[in-house]
N, C-alpha and C positions, 0 to 999 in steps of 0.2 A: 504494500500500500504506500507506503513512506519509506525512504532510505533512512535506514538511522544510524550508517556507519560513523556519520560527523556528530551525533549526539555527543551532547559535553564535551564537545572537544574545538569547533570554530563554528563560528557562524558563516553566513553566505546561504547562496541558492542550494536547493536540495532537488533530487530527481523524487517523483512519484507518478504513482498511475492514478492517482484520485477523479473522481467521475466530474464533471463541471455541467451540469446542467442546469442552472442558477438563471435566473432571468430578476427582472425588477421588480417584478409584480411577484414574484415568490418570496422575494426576500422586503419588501414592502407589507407584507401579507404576514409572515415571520416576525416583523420588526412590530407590528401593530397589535399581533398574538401579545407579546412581549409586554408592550409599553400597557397594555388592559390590564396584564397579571398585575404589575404594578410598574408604577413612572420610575419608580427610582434605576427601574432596567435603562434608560432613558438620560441622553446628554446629549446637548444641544453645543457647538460649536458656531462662529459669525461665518457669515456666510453662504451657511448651508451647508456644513460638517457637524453630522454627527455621530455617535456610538450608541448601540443597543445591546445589553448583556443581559445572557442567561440563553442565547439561545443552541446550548446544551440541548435542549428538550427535541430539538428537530433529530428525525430518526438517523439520517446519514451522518451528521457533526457528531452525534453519539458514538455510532460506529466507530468513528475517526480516532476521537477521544478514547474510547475503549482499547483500539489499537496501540495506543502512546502511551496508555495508564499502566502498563509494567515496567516500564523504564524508570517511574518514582512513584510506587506503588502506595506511598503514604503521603504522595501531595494529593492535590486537588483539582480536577480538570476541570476546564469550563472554556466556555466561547465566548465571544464577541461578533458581532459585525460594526464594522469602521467604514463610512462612506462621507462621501464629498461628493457634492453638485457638481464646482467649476473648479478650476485652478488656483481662485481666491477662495475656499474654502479655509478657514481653519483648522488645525489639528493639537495633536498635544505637543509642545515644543521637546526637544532633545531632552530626554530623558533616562532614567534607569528603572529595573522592574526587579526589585531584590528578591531572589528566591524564584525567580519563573524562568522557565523555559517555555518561550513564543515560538510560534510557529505562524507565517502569515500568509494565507493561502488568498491571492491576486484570482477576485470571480470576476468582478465586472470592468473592464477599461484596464488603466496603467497606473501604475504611481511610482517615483522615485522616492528611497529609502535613503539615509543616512544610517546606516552601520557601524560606529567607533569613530573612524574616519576613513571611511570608505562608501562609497555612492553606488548603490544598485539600481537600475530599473526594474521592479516586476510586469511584465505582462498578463495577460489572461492568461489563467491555468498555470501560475509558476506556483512555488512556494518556496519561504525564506525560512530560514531557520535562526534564531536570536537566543545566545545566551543567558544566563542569569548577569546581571550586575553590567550587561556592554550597553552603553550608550545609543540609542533609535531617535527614531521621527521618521514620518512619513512624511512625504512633498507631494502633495497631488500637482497633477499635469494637466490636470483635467475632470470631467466626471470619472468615479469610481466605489469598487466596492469591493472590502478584503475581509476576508472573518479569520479571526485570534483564535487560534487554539492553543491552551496553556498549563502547563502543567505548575501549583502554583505549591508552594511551603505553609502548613500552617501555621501558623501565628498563636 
């Protein structure tokens, strides 16, 4: 499903056979599932960037996460979806995620990544891999849409 030869060990793009059949109106549909349970799933971004979490609960991202859930069998998995309208979208600035290993799997459009100091573009159907404790942001280029799968430490 997921190469997890580079698990813990560098970040960068990773190969996978993950199925991309993601459309707007699914993941619009998903996000709105989401924000009913409750708002706090729900972050709004200027622009037109925002983030939807918990959406764990969809059966494929399940799958995904289940697949990833013995590598750290005593964290916590869960999802996101991270989207942006246009190129002026806002996102979270450069940042660190203590204790997670991300995985960012590019469904809708492009977005360049900032990695440490190193700049990726993801395309459609790519996925990135992010260490614990390395330095991200995402740069949209444009409209898009990536979902976070993570394996996280409890606290």
């Amino acid at each position: 499903m997921i190469d997890l030869s580079t698990f813990n060990k560098q970040s960068g793009k990773i190969s996978h056979n993950l199925t991309n059949s993601w459309s707007q109106e699914i993941i619009t549909d998903l996000c709105n599932q989401q924000i009913a349970k409750d708002i706090r799933y729900y972050r709004s971004f200027d622009n037109g960037g925002y983030t939807v979490g918990g959406v764990e609960c969809h059966p494929y991202i399940l799958e995904i996460l289940n697949f990833l859930q013995p590598l750290k069998p005593n964290f916590f998995a869960r999802a996101g979806i991270y989207a942006s309208e246009n190129d002026k979208s806002k996102t979270f600035p450069l940042h660190t995620d203590p204790g997670q290993h991300i995985w960012i799997w590019q469904i809708i459009g492009k977005t360049e990544w900032q990695v440490g100091n190193d700049y990726v573009i993801l395309n459609n159907n790519e996925l990135l891999y992010i260490l614990p404790e390395t330095p991200h942001r995402a740069i949209p280029i444009g409209p898009r849409v990536s979902i976070s799968l993570s394996l996280e430490e409890f606290y």
